[in-house]
PDB file of N, H, CA, C and O in Angstrom:
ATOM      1  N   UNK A   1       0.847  -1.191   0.000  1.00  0.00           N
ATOM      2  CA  UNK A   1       0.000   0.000   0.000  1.00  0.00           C
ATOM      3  C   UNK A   1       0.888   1.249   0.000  1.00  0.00           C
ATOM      4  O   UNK A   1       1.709   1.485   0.887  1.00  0.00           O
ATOM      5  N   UNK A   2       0.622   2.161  -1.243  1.00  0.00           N
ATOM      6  H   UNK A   2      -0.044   1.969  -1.964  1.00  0.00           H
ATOM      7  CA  UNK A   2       1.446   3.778  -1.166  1.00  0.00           C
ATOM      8  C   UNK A   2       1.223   4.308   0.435  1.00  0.00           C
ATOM      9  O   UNK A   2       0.566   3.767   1.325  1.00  0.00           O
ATOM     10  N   UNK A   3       1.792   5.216   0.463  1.00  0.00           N
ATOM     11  H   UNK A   3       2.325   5.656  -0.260  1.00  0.00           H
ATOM     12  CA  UNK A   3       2.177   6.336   1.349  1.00  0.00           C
ATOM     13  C   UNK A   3       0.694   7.204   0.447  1.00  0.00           C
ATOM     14  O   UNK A   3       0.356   6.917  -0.701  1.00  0.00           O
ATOM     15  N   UNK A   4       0.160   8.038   1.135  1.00  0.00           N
ATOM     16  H   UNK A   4       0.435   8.271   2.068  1.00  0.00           H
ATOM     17  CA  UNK A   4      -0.789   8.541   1.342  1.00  0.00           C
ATOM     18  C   UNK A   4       0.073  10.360   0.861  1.00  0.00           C
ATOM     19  O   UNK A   4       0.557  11.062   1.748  1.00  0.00           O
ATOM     20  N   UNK A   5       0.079  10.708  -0.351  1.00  0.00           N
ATOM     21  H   UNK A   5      -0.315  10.138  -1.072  1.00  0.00           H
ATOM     22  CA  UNK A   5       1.021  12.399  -0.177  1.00  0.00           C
ATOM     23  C   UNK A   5       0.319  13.777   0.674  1.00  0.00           C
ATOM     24  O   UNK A   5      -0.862  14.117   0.607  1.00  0.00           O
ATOM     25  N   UNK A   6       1.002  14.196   1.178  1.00  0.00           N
ATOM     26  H   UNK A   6       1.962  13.920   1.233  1.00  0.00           H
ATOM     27  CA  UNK A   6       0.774  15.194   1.970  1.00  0.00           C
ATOM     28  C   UNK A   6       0.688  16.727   0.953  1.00  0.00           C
ATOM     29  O   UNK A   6       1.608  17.289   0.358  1.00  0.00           O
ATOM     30  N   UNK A   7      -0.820  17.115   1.042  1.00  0.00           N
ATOM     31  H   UNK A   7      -1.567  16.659   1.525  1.00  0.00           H
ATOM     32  CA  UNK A   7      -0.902  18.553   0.279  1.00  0.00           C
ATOM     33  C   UNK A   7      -0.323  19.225   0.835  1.00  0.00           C
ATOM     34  O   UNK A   7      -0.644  19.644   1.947  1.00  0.00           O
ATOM     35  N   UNK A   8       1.177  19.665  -0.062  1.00  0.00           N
ATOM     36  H   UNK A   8       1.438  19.325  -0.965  1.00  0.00           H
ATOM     37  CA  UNK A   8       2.073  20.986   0.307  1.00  0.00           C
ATOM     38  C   UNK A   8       1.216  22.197   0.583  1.00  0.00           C
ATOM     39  O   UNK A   8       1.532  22.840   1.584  1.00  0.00           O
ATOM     40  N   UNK A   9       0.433  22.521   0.042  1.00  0.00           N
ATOM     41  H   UNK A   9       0.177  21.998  -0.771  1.00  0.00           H
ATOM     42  CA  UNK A   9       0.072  23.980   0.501  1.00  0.00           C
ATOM     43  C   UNK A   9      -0.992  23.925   1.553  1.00  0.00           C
ATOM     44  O   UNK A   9      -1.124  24.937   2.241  1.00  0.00           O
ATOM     45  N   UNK A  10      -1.853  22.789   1.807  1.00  0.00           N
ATOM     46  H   UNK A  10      -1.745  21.967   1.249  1.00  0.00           H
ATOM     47  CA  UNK A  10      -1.955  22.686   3.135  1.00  0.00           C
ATOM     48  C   UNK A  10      -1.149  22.377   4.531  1.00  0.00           C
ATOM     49  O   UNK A  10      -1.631  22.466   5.660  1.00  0.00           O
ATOM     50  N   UNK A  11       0.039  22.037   4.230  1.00  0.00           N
ATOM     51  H   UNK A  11       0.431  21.965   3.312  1.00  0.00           H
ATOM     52  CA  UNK A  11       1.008  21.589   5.393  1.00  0.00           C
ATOM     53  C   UNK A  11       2.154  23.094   5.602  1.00  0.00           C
ATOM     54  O   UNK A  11       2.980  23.295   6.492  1.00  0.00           O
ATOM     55  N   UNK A  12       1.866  23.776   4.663  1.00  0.00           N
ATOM     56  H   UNK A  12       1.195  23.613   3.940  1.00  0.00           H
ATOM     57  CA  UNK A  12       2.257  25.005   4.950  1.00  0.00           C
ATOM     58  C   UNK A  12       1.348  26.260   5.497  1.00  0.00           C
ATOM     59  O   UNK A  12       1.861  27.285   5.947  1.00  0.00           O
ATOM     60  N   UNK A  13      -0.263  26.015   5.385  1.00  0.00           N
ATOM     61  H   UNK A  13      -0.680  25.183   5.020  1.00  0.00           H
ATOM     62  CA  UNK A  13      -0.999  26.914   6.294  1.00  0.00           C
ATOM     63  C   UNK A  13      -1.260  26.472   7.759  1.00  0.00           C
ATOM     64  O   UNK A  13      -1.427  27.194   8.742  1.00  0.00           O
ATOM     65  N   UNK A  14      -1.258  24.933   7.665  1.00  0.00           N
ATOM     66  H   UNK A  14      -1.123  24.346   6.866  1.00  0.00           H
ATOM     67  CA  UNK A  14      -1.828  24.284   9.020  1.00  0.00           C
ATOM     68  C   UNK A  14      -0.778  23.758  10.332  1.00  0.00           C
ATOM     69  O   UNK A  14       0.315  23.223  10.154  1.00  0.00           O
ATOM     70  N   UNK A  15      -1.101  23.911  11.027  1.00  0.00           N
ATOM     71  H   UNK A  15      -1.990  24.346  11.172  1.00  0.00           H
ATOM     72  CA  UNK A  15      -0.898  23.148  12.023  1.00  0.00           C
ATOM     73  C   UNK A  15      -1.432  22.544  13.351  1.00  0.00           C
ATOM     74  O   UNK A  15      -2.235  23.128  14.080  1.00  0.00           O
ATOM     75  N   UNK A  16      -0.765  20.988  13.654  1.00  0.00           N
ATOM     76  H   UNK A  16      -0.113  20.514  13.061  1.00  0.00           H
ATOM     77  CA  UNK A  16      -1.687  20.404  14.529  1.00  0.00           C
ATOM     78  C   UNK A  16      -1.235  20.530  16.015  1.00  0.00           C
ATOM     79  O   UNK A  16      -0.008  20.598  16.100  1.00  0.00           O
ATOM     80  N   UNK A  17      -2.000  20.587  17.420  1.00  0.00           N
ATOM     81  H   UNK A  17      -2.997  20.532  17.352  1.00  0.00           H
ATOM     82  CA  UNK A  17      -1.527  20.556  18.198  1.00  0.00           C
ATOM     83  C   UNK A  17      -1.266  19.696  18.768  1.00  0.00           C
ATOM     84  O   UNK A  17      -1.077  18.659  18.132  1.00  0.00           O
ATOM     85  N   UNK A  18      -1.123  19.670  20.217  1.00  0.00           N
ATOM     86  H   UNK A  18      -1.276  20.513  20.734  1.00  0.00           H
ATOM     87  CA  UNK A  18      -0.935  18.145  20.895  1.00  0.00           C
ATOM     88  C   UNK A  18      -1.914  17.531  21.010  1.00  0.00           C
ATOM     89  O   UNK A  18      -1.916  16.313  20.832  1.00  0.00           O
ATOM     90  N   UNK A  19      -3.636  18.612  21.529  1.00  0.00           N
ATOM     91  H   UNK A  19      -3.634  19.601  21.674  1.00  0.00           H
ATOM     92  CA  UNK A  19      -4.313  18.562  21.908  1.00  0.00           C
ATOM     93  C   UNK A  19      -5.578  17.709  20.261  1.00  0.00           C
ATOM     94  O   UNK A  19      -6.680  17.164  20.329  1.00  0.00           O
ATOM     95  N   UNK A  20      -4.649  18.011  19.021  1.00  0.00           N
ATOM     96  H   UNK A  20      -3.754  18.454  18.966  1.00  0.00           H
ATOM     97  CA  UNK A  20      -5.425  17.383  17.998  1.00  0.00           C
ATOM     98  C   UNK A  20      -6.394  18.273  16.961  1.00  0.00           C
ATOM     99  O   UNK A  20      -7.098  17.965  15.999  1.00  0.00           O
ATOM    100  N   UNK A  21      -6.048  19.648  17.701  1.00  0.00           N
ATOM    101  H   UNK A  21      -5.476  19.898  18.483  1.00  0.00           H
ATOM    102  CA  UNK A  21      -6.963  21.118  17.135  1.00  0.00           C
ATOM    103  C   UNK A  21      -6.149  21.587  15.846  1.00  0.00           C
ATOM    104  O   UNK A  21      -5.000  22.010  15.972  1.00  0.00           O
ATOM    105  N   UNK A  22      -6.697  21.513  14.752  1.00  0.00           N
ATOM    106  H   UNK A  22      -7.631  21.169  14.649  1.00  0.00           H
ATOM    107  CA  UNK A  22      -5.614  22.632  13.554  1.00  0.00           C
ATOM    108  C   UNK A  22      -5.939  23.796  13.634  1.00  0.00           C
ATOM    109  O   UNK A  22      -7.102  24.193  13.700  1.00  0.00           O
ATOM    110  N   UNK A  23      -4.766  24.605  13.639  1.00  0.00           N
ATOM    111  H   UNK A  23      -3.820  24.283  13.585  1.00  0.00           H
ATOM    112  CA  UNK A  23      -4.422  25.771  14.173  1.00  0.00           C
ATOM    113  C   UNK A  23      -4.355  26.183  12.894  1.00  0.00           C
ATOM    114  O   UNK A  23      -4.137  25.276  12.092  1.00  0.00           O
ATOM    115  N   UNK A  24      -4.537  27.859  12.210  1.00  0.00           N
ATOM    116  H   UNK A  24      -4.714  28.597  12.862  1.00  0.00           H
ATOM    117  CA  UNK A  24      -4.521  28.222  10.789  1.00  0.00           C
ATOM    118  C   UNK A  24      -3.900  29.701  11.708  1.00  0.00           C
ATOM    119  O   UNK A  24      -3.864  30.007  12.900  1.00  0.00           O
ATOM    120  N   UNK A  25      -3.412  30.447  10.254  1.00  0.00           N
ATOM    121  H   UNK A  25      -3.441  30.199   9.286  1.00  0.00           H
ATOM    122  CA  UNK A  25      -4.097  32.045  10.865  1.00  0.00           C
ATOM    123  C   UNK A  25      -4.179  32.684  10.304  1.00  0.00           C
ATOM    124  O   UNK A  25      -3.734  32.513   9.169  1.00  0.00           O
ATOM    125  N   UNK A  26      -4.859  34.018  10.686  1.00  0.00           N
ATOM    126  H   UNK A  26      -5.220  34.157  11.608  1.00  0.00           H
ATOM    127  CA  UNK A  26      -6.605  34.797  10.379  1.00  0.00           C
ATOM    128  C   UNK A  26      -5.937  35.398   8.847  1.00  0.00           C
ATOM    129  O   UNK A  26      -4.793  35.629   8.455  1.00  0.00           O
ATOM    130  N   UNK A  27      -6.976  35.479   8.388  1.00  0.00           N
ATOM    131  H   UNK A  27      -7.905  35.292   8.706  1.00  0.00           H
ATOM    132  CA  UNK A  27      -6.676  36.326   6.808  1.00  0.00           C
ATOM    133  C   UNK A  27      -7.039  37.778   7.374  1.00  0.00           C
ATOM    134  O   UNK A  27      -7.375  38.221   8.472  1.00  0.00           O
ATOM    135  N   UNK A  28      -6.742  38.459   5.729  1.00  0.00           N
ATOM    136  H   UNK A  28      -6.469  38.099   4.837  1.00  0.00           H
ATOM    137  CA  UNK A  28      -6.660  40.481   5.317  1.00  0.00           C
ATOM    138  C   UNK A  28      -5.353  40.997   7.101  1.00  0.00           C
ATOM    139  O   UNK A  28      -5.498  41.595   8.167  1.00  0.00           O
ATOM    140  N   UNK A  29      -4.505  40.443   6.540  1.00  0.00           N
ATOM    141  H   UNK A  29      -4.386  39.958   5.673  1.00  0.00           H
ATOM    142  CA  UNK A  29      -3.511  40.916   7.563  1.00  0.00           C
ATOM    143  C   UNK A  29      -1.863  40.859   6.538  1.00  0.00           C
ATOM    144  O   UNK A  29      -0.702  40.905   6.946  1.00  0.00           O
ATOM    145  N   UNK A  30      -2.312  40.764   5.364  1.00  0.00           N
ATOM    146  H   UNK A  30      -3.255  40.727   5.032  1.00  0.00           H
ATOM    147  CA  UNK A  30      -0.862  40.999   4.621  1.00  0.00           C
ATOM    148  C   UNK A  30      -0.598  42.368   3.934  1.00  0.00           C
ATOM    149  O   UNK A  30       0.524  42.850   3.782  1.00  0.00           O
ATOM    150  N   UNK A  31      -2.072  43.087   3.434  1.00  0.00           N
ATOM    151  H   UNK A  31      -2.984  42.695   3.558  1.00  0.00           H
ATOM    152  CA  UNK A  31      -2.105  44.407   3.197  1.00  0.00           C
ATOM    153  C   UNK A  31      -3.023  44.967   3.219  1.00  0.00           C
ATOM    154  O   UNK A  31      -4.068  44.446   3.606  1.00  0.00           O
ATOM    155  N   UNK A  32      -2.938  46.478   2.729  1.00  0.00           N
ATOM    156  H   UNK A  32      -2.088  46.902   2.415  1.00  0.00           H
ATOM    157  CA  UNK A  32      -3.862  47.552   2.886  1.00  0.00           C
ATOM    158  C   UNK A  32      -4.608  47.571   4.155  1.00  0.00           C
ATOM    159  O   UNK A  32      -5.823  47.471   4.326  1.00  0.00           O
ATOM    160  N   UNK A  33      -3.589  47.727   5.079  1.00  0.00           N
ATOM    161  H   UNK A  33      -2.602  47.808   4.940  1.00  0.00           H
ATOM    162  CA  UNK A  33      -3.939  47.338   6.526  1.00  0.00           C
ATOM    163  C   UNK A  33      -3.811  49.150   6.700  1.00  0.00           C
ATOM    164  O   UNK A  33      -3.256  49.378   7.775  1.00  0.00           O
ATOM    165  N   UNK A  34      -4.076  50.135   6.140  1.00  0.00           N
ATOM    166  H   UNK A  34      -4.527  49.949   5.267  1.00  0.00           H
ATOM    167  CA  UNK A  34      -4.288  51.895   6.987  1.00  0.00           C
ATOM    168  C   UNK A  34      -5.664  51.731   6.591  1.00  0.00           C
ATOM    169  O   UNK A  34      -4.829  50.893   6.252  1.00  0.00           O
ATOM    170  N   UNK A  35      -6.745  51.645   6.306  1.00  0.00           N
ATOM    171  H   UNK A  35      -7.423  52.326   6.581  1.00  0.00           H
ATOM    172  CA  UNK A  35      -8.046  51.495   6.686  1.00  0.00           C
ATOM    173  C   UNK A  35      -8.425  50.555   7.962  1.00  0.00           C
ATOM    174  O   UNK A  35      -9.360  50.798   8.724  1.00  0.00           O
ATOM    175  N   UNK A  36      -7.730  49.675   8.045  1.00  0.00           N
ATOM    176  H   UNK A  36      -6.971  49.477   7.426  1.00  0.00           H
ATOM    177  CA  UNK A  36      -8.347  49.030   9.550  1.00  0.00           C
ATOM    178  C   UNK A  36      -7.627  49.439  10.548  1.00  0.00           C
ATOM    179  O   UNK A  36      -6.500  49.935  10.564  1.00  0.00           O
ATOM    180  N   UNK A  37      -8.458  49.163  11.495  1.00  0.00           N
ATOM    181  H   UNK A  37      -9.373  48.760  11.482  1.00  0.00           H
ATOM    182  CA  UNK A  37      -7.960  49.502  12.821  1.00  0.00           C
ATOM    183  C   UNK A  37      -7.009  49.074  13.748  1.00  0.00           C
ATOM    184  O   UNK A  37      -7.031  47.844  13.693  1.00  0.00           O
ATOM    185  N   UNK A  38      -6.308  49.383  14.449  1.00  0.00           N
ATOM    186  H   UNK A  38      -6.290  50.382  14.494  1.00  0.00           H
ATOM    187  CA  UNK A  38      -5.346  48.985  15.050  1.00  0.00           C
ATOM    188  C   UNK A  38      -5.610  48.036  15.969  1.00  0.00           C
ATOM    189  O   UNK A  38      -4.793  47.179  16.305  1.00  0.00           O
ATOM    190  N   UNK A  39      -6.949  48.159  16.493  1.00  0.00           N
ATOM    191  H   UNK A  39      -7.613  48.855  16.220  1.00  0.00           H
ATOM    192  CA  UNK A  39      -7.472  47.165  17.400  1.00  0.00           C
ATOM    193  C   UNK A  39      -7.822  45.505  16.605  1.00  0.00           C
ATOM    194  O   UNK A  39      -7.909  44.380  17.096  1.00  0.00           O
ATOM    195  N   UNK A  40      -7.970  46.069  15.039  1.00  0.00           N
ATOM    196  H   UNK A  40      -7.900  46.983  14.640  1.00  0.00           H
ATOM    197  CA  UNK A  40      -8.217  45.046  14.785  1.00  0.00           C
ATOM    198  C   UNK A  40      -7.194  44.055  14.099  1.00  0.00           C
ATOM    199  O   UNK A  40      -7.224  42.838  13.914  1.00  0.00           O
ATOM    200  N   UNK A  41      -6.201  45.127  13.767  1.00  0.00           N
ATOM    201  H   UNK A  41      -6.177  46.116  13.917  1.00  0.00           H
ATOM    202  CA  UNK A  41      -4.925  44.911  13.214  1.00  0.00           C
ATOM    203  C   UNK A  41      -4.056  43.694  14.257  1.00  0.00           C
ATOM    204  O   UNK A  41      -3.375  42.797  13.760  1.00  0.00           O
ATOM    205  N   UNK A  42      -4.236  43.876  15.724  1.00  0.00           N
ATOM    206  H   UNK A  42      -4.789  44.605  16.127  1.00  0.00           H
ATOM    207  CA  UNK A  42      -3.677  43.023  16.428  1.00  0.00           C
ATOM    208  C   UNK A  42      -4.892  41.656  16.998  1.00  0.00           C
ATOM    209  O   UNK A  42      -4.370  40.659  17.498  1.00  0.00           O
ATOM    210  N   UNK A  43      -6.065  41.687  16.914  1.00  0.00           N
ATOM    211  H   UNK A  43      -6.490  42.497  16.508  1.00  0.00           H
ATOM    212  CA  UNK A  43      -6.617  40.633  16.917  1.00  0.00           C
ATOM    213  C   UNK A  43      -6.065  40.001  15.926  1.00  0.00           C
ATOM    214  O   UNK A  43      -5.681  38.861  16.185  1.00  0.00           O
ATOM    215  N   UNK A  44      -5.879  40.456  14.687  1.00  0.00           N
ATOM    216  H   UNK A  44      -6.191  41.382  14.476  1.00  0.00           H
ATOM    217  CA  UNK A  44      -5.604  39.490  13.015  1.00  0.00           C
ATOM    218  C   UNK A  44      -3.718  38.854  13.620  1.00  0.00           C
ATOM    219  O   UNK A  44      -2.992  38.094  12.980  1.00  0.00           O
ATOM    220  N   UNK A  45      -3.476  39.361  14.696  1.00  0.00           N
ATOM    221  H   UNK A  45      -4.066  39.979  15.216  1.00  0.00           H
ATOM    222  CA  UNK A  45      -2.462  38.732  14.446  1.00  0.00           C
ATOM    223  C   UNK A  45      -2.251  37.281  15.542  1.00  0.00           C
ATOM    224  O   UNK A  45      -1.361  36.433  15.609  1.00  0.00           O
ATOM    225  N   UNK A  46      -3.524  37.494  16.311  1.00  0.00           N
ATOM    226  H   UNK A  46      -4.247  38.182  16.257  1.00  0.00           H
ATOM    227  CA  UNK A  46      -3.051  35.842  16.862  1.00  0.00           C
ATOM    228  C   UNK A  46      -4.226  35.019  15.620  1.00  0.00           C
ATOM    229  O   UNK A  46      -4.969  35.412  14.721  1.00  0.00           O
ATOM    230  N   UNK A  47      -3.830  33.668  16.240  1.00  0.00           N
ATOM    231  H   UNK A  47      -3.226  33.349  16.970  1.00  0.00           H
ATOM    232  CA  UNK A  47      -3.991  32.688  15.166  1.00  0.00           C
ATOM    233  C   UNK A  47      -5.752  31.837  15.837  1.00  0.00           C
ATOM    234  O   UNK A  47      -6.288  31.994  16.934  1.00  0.00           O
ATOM    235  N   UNK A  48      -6.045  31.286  15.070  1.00  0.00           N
ATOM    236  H   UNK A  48      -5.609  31.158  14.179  1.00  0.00           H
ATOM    237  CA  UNK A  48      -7.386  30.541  14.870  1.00  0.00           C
ATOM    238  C   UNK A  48      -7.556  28.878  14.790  1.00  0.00           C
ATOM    239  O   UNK A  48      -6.595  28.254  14.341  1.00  0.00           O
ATOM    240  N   UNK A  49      -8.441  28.329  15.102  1.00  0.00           N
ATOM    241  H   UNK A  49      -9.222  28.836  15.467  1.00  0.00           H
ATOM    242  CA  UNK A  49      -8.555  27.223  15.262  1.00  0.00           C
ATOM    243  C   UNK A  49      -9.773  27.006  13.924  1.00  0.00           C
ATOM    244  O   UNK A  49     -10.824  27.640  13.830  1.00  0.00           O
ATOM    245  N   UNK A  50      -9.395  26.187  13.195  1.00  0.00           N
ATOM    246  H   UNK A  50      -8.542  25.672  13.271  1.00  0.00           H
ATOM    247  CA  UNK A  50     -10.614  25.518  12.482  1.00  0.00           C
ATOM    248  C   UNK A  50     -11.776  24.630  12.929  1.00  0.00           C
ATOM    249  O   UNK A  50     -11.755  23.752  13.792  1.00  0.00           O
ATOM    250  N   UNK A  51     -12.656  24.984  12.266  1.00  0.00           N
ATOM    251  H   UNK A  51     -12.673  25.697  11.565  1.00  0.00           H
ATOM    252  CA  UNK A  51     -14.195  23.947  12.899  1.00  0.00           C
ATOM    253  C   UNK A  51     -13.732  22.467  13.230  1.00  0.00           C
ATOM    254  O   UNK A  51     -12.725  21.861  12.864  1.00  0.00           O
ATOM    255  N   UNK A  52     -14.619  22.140  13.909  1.00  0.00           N
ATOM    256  H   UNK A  52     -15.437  22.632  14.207  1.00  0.00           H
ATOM    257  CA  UNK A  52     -14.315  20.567  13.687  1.00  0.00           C
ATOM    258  C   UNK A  52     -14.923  19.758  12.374  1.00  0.00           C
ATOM    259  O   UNK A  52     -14.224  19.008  11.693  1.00  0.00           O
ATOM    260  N   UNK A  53     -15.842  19.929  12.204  1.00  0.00           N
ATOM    261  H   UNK A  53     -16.410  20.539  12.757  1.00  0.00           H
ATOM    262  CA  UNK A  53     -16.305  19.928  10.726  1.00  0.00           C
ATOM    263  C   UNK A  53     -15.150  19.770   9.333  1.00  0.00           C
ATOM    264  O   UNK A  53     -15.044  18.790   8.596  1.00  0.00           O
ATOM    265  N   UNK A  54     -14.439  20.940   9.276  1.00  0.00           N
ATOM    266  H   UNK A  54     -14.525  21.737   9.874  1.00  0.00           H
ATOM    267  CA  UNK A  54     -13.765  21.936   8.327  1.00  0.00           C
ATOM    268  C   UNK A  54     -12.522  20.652   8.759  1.00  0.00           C
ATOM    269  O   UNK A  54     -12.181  20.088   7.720  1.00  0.00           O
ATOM    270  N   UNK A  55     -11.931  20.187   9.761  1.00  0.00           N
ATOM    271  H   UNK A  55     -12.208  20.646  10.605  1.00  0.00           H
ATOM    272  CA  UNK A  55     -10.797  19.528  10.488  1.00  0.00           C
ATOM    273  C   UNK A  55     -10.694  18.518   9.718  1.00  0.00           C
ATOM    274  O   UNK A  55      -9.623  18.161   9.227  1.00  0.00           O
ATOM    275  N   UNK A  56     -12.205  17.734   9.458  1.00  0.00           N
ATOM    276  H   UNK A  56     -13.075  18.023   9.857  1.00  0.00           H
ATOM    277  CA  UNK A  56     -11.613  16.450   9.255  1.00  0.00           C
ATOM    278  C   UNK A  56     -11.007  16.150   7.681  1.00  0.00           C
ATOM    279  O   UNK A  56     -10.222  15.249   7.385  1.00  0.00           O
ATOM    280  N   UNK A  57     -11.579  17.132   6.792  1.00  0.00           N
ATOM    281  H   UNK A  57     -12.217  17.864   7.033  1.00  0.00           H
ATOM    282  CA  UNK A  57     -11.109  17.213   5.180  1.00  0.00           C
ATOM    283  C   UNK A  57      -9.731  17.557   5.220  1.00  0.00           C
ATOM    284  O   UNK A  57      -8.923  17.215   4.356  1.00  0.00           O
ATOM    285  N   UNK A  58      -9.303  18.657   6.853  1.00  0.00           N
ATOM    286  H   UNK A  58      -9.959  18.934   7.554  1.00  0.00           H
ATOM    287  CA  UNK A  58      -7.787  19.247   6.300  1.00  0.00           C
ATOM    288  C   UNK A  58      -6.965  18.042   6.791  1.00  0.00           C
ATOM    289  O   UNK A  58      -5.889  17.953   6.200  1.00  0.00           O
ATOM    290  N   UNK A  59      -7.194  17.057   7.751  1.00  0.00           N
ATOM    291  H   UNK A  59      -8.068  17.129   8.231  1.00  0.00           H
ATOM    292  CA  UNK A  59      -6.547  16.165   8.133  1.00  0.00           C
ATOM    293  C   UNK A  59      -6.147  15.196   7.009  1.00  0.00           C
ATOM    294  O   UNK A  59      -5.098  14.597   6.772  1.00  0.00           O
ATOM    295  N   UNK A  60      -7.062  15.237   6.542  1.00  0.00           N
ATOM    296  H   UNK A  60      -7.914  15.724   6.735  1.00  0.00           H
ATOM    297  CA  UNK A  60      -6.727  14.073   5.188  1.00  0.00           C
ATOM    298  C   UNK A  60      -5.663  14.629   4.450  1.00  0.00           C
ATOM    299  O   UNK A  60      -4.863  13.858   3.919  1.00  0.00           O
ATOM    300  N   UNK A  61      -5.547  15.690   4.349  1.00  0.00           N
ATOM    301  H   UNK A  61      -6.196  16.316   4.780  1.00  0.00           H
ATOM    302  CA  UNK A  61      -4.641  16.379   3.391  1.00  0.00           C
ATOM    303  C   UNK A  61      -2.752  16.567   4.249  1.00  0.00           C
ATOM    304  O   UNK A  61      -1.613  16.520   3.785  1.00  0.00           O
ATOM    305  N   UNK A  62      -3.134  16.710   5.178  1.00  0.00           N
ATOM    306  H   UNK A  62      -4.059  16.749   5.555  1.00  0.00           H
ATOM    307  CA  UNK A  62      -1.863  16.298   6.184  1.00  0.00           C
ATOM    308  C   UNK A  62      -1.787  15.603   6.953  1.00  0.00           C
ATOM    309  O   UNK A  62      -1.833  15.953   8.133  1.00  0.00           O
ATOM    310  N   UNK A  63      -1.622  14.180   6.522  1.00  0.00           N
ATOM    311  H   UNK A  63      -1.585  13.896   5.563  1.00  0.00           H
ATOM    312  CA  UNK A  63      -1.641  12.557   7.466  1.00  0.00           C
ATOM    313  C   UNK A  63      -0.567  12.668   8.088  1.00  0.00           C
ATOM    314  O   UNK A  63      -0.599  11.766   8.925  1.00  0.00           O
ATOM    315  N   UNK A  64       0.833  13.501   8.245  1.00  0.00           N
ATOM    316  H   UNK A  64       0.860  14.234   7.566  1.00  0.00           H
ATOM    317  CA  UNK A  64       1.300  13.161   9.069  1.00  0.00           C
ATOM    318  C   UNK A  64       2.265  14.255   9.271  1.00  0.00           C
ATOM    319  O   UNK A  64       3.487  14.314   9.130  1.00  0.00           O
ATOM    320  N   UNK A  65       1.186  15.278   9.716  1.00  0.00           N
ATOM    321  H   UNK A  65       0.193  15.230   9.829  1.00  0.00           H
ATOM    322  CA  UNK A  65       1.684  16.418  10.278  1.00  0.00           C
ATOM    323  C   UNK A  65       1.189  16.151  11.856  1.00  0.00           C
ATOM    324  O   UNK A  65       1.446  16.976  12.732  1.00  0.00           O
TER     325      UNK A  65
END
């Protein structure tokens, strides 16, 4: 039985924790960031957890991240 390939460009947005949660993070934080707010400018910069739903399609795509 093959090895199962790991989607590169998902194994470069995601990551898993210990706890089993994929961790992503937040989009509109690469530009045209002087219309938003500063308050919101630093929420965009911590990171996000995906649904559980949304989890189990990205898992398939990184078996062994």
């Amino acid at each position: 039985m093959p090895k199962i390939k790991t989607h590169r460009g998902a194994a470069k947005r995601f990551s898993v924790t210990k706890s089993g949660k994929i961790k992503r993070a937040k989009a509109y934080k690469s530009h045209i960031l002087t219309k938003k707010t500063t308050k919101r400018g630093r929420r965009l910069r911590k990171g996000g957890f995906i649904a559980e739903c949304e989890a189990k399609k990205v898992r398939e795509l990184i078996p062994y991240k």
